[in-house]
N, C-alpha and C positions, 0 to 999 in steps of 0.2 A: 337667896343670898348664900344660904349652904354651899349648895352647889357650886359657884365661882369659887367661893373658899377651898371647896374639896379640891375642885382641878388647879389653883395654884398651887396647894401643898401637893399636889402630885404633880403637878410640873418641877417644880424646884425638887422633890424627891430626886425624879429623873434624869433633875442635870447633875446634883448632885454625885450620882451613881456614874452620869457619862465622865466628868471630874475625876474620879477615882480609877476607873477606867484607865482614862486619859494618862494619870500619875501612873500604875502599873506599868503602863506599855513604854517608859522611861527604861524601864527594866530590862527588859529585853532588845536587845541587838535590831538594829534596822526596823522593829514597830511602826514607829513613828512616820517612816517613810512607807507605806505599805498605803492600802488604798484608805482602808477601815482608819488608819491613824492619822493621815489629815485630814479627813472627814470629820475626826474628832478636833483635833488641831483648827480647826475652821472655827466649828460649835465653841473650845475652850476658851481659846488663848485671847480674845477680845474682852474675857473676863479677867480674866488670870493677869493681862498687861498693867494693869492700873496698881495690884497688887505689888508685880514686880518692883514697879517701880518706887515704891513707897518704902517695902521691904528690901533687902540687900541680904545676897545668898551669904549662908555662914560656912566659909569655904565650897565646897561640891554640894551640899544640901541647900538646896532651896524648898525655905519652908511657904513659900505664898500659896500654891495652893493648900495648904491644909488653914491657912486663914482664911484662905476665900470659902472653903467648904464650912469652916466656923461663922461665917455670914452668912450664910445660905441656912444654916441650921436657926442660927438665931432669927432669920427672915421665917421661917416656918413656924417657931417658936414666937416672934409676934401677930401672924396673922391669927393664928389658933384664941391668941389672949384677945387679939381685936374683935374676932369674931363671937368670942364670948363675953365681950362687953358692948357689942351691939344688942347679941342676939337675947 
C-alpha cells in the first residue's frame, strides 16, 4: 500500500513541476508554440480549464494555475494523512 501511495505523491509532484513549467514558459516570447510547449499545453490545460473558468483573470494575471498547483499540494497533503490513518 506504501508503494501506490509513494508513486501518486510523485506523480502529482511531477505534474505539479510540469504546471510550473508550463506557467514560466508564459514568460518568454513564442514558448508556448514551440514543440516542448504544446506538449505541455496538451499534459496542462485540461487541468487548468475547469480552474479558468471558475476563476476570472484580474486584469493580465491569471491566477488559476497557482490554485490549481494549491490543489495538487493539498491532494499530496491528504494522501500522506490517509495513508497514515490507514497505515
Amino acid at each position: 500500500m506504501l508503494f501506490i501511495f509513494t508513486i501518486l505523491i510523485k506523480l502529482i509532484e511531477i505534474y505539479s513541476w510540469a504546471l510550473i513549467i508550463y506557467i514560466l514558459l508564459s514568460w518568454f516570447p513564442n514558448a508556448r508554440e514551440s514543440s516542448f510547449g504544446q506538449i505541455l499545453a496538451r499534459i496542462c490545460e485540461p487541468y487548468l480549464d475547469p480552474f479558468r473558468r471558475i476563476i476570472p483573470p484580474l486584469g493580465m494575471i491569471d491566477i488559476s494555475p497557482i490554485v490549481g498547483i494549491l490543489v495538487l499540494r493539498f491532494a499530496t497533503s491528504g494522501l500522506a494523512e490517509l495513508y497514515r490513518w490507514i497505515a
